[in-house]
C-alpha positions as CSV (number, residue, x, y, z in Angstrom):
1,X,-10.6,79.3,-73.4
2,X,-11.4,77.3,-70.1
3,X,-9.6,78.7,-66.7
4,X,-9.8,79.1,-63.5
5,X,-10.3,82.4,-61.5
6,X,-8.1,83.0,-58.2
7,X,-9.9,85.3,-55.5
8,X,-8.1,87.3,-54.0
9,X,-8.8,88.3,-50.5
10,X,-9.8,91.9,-49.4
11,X,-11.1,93.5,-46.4
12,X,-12.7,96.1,-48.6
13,X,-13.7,95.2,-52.0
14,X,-15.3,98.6,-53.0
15,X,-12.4,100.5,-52.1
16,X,-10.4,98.0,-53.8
17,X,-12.3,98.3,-57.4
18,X,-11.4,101.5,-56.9
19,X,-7.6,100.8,-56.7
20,X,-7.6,98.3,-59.9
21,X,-8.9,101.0,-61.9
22,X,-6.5,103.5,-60.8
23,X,-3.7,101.3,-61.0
24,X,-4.2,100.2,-64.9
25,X,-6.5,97.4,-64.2
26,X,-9.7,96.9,-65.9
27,X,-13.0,95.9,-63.9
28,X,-15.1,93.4,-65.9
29,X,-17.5,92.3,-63.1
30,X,-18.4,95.5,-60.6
31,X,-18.3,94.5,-57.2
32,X,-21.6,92.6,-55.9
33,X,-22.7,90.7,-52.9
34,X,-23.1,87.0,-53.4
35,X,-26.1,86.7,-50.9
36,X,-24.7,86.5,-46.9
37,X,-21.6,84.7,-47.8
38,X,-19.5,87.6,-49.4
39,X,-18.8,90.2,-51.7
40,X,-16.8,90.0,-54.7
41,X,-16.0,91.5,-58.1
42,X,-13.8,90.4,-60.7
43,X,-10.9,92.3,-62.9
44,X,-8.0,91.9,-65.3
45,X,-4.6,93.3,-64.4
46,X,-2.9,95.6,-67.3
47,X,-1.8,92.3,-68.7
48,X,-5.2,91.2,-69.1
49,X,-4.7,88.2,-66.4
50,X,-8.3,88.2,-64.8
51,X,-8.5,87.1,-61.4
52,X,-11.6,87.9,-58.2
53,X,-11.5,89.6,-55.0
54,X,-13.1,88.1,-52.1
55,X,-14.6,90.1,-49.2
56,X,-15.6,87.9,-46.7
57,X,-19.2,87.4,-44.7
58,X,-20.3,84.2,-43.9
59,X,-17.5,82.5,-46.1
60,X,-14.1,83.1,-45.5
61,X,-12.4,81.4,-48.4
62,X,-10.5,78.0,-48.7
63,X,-10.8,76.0,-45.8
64,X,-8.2,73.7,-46.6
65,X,-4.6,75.0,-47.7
66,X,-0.9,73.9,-47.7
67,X,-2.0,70.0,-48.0
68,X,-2.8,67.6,-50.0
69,X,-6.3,68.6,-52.2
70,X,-6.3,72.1,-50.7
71,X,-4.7,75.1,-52.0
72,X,-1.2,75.4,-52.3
73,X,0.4,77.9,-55.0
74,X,-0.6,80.3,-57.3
75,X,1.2,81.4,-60.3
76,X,1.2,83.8,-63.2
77,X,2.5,84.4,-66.5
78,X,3.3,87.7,-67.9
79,X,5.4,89.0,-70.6
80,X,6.3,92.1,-68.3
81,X,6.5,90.7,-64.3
82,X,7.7,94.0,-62.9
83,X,4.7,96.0,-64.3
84,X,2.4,93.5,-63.0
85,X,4.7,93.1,-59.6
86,X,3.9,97.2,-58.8
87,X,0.3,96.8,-60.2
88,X,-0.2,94.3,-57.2
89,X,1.9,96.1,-54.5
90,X,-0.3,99.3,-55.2
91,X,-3.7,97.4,-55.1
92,X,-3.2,94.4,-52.5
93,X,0.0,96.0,-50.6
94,X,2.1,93.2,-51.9
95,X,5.9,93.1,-51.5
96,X,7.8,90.4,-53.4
97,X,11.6,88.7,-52.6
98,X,13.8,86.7,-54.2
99,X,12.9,82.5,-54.2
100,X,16.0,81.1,-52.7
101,X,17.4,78.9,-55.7
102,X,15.1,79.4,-58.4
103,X,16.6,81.2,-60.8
104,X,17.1,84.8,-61.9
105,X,13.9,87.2,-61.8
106,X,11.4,84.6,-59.6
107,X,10.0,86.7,-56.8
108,X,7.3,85.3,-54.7
């Protein structure tokens, strides 16, 4: 099945690996430089959902965000949110509130 893969950013990618396997995660790509631009590897959270993480080099990431063509929101479906919400604070640090207005359970 087609899809895209979100990167996620990281200021330490090996360490990070690390974390996704210790926090339920599976690693499916080990982390690897992509010549003088970056480093990156890529996972599935205990849901499955695979997404990348991005350690920069010469490339940051997305230069254009928040406008039109650039990006702007990212998004996932899980049958069980709150595993995957503590998955994410324990890797990335990640802290989620309430979306004013919509709707019971959205956190961002």
């Amino acid at each position: 099945m087609p899809a895209w893969t979100v990167c996620l950013a990281s200021d330490d990618v090996d360490a990070t690996t690390d974390a996704v396997s210790a926090h339920g995660g599976t690693v499916l790509m080990g982390p690897g430089d992509v010549g003088p631009v970056g480093r990156m590897f890529v996972a599935a959270d205990p849901a499955g959902a695979v997404f990348g993480v991005w350690q920069r080099g010469e490339h940051i990431g997305p230069g254009v965000v928040n406008e039109p063509g650039g990006l702007v929101w990212e998004d996932i479906a899980v049958p069980n949110p709150d595993a995957i919400r503590r998955f994410s604070a324990a890797v990335f640090g990640y802290r989620y509130d309430p979306v004013p207005g919509a709707g019971a359970g959205r956190r961002d």
